[in-house]
N, C-alpha and C positions, 0 to 999 in steps of 0.2 A: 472785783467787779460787783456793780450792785444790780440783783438779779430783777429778773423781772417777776409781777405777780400776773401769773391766767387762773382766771375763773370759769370756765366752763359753765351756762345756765338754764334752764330751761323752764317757763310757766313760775318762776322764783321772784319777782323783783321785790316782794315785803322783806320775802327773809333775805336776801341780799342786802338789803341794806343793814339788818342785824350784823353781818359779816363784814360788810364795810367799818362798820364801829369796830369789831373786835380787832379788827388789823390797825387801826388807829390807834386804839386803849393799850396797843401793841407796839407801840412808837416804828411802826413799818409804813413811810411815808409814799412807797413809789405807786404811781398813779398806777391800779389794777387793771391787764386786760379780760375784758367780760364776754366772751364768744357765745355768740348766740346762733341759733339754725338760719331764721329768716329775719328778714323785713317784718313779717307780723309779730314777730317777737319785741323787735324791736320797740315799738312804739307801745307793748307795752311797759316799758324799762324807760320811757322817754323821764321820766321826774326823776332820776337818778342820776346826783351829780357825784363826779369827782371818778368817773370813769374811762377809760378807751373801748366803746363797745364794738366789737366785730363781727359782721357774720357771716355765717361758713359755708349755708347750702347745702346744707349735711343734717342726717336724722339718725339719732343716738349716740350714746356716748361714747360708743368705741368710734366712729368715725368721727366727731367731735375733737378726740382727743389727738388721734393722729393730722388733722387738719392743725393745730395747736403744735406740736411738734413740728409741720412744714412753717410755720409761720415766723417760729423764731429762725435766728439765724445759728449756725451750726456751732459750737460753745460757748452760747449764749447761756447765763446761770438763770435757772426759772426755780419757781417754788407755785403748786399747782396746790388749789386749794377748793373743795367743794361748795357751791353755792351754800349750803346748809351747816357749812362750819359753825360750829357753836363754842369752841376752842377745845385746848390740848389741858388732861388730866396728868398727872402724878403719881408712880406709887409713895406713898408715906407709910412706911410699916406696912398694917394690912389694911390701909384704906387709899382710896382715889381723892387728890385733893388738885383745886385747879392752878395749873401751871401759866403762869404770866410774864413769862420772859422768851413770848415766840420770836422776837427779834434775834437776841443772845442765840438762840435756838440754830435758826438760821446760819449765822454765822458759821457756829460751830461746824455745822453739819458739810458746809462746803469743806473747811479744812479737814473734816477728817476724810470725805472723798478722794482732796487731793494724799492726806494720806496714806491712802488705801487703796488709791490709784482706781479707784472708781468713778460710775457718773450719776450717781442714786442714793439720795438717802428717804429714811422718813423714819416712820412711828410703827410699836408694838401691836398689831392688830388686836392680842388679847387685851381687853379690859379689866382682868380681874388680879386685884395685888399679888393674890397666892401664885400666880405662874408668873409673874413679871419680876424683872431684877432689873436695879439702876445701874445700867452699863451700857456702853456704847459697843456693840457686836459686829463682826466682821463677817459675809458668810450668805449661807442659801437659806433667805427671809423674803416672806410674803411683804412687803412695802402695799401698804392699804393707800386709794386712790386720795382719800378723804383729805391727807395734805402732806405733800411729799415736794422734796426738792432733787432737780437733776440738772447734771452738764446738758444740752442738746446736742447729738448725737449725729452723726453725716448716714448715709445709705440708708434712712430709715429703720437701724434700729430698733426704737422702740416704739417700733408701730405694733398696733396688734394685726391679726388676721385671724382670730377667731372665729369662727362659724355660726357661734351662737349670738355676737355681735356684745355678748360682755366679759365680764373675766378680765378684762382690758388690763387691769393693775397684777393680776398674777403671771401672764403674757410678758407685761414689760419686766416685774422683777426677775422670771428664769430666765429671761433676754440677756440682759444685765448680767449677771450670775455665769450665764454660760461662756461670756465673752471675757468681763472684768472677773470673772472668780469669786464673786460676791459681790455685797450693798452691805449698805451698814445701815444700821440701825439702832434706833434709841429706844433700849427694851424695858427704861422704866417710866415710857412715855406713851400714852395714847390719845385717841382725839377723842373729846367728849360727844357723848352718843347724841345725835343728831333726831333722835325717837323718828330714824325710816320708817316710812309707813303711813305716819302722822300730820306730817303736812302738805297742802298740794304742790302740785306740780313735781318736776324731777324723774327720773326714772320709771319710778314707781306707777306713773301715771301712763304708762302705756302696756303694761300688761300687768297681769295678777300675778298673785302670792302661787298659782299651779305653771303659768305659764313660764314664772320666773325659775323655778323649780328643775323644769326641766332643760331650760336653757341653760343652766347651770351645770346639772348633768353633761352636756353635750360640749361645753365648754371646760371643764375639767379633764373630761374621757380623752378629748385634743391635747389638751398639754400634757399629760400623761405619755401619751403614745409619741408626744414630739420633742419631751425631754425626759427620757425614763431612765437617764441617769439621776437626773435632779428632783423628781416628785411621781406621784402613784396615787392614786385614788385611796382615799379611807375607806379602809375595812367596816367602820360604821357612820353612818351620815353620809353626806354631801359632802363633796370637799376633796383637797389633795393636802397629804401628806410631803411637806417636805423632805429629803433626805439630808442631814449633816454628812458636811466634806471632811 
């Protein structure tokens, strides 16, 4: 099955079109759906060809994304990729080098699901070569939102319910995990850093660097307490700790 491609966007359409190229320079032909909140969104996206733009009526990306999940249809193969992709790195020894076969990529990544008998794959959230290793992992792994691919799922699965309204991608991976008994993941792959922060629109653009902070806290402290078999708050920093099964 050739999966479909959602993009998720918001106050993006320059750099979106950078992302259109990369999936192109990517020999990944299928016409992208571009989910957007409103009609005013909208028309700013109007000069962007080679699209399905959709919009949801929804405000932020955890409801964004679960709106995205009702829309396909129930094992339907999607591959979900960030407005702001700027593509997938490499480790090579102990350097990051960029990886240019996210077609191939793809591919693989369903079969090893079917595999693994799971509905989830993606990439190494760490970026740095010294913790990364060229393997494909079976297991309880954070799947980073930035570009992942999954079966879609019946009863709302891999919806979030988060309180803090993000975390959205560590939500669906203990989801995942808790049902299929892992995701897999390509540990000596990650996506090249997208320099958050730096350009407009996105996320970022509706709260700060303190606000985000704490919604993180409050989003962590939840999955923690709603799967405290699977992860725990870190003992330093922000963040959860996964546990190995």
């Amino acid at each position: 099955m050739i999966p479909k491609i959602a993009i998720p966007s918001f106050e993006r359409p320059d750099i979106l079109k950078n992302t259109l190229k990369i999936l192109i320079q990517n020999n990944i032909k299928e016409r992208p759906y571009v989910f957007l909140e409103n009609k005013n969104q909208l028309d700013k996206y109007k000069n962007i060809e080679g699209c399905n733009f959709v919009i949801t009526n929804t405000k932020g990306i955890q409801k964004k994304r679960n709106f995205i999940y009702n829309y396909f249809n129930v094992n339907q193969y999607v591959i979900s990729i960030d407005d702001d992709f700027v593509g997938i790195d490499k480790k090579n020894n102990k350097k990051l080098l960029p990886f240019n076969k996210i077609d191939e990529l793809i591919k693989i990544g369903f079969l090893e699901m079917k595999k693994n008998n799971t509905c989830l794959f993606g990439l190494n959230v760490v970026a740095n070569p010294f913790f990364m290793k060229n393997k494909i992992q079976f297991g309880n792994y954070l799947i980073p939102a930035g570009f992942y691919g999954f079966i879609n799922q019946p009863n709302k699965l891999m919806h979030s319910t988060n309180p803090s309204g993000i975390c959205e991608d560590q939500e669906m991976s203990l989801k995942v995990t808790k049902i299929f008994g892992g995701v897999v993941r390509f540990s000596g792959l990650t996506y090249s850093n997208p320099k958050y922060g730096e350009t407009e629109g996105g996320i970022q653009s509706l709260f700060d660097n303190k606000k985000r902070k704490k919604l993180n806290e409050i989003g962590c402290k939840y999955l923690a307490e709603l799967f405290p078999d699977l992860c725990e708050i870190k003992s330093k920093g922000i963040g959860l700790r996964y546990k190995r099964r």
